[in-house]
C-alpha positions as CSV (number, residue, x, y, z in Angstrom):
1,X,-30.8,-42.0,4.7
2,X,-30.4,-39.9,1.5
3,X,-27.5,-39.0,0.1
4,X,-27.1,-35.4,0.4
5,X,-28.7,-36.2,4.2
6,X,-25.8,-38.5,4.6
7,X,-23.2,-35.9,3.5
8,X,-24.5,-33.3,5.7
9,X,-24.5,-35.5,8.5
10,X,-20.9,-36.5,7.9
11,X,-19.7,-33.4,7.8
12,X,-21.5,-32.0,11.1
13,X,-19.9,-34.9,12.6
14,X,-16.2,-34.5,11.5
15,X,-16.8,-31.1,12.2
16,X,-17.8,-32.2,16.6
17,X,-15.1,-34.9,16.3
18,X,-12.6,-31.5,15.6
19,X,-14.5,-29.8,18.3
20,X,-14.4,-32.7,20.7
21,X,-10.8,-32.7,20.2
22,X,-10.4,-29.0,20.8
23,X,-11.9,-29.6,24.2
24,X,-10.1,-32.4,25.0
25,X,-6.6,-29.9,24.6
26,X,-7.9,-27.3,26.8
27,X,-8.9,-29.4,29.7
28,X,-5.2,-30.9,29.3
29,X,-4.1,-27.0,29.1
30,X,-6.1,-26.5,32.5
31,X,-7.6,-23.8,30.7
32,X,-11.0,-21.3,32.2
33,X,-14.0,-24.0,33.0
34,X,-16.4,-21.6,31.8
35,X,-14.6,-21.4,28.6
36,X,-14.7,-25.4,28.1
37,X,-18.3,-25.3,29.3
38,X,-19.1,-22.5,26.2
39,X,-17.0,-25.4,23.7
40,X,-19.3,-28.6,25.7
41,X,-22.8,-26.6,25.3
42,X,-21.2,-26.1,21.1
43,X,-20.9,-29.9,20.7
44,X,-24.3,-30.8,22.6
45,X,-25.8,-28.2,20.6
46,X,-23.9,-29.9,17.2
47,X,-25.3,-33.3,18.3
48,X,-28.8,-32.5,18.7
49,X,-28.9,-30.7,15.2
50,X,-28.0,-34.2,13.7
51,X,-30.4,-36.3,15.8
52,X,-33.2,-33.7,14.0
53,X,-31.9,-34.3,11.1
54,X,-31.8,-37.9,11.5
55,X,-35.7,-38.3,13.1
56,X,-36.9,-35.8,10.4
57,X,-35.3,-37.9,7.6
58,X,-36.5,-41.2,9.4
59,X,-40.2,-39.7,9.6
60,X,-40.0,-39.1,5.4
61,X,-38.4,-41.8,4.6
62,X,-38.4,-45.1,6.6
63,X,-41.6,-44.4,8.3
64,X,-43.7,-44.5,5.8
65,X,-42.0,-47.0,4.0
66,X,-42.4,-49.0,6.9
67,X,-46.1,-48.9,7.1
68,X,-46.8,-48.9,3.7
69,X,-44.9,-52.1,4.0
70,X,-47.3,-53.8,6.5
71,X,-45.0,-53.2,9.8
72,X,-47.4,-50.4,11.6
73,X,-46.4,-51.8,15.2
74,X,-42.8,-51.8,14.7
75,X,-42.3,-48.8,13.5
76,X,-44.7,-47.2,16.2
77,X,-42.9,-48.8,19.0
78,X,-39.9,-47.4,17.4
79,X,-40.8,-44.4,17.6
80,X,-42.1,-44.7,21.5
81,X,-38.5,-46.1,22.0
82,X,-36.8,-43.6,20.9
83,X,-39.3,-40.8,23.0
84,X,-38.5,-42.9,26.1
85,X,-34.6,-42.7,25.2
86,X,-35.3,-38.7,24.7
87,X,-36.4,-38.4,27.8
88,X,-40.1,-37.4,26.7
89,X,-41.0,-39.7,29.6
């Protein structure tokens, strides 16, 4: 992962752990469900940002590194792994 990649993805991740945290206090607060849902649907929404940002720098990057480098099937079923975990299937 690049460097500036790496920051960003760092810092959206501090910034769920926070969030995650927040959560965690209101449920022990007994606070409004539909209020934590709003905070749960934040974080899932945080989390899928960096797993596009991941796959998108894994396509430029490691992918074609990968294949250049003589390991097409790998990096193919890779990829179809990581569609099955999506849910694609």
């Amino acid at each position: 992962m690049h460097d500036d990649r790496r920051r960003d993805v760092l810092k959206r991740l501090s910034y769920i752990e926070g969030h995650v945290a927040g959560i965690r206090k209101m449920v022990e607060d007994d606070k409004y469900c539909v209020d934590i849902l709003r905070q749960t649907y934040a974080v899932r929404k945080a989390i899928e940002k960096i797993e596009h940002m991941i796959l998108e720098g894994h396509l430029h990057s490691c992918v074609p590194e990968g294949i250049k480098g003589g390991r097409e099937e790998e990096v193919i079923q890779e990829l179809v792994q990581l569609y099955d975990i999506a849910g694609n299937r």
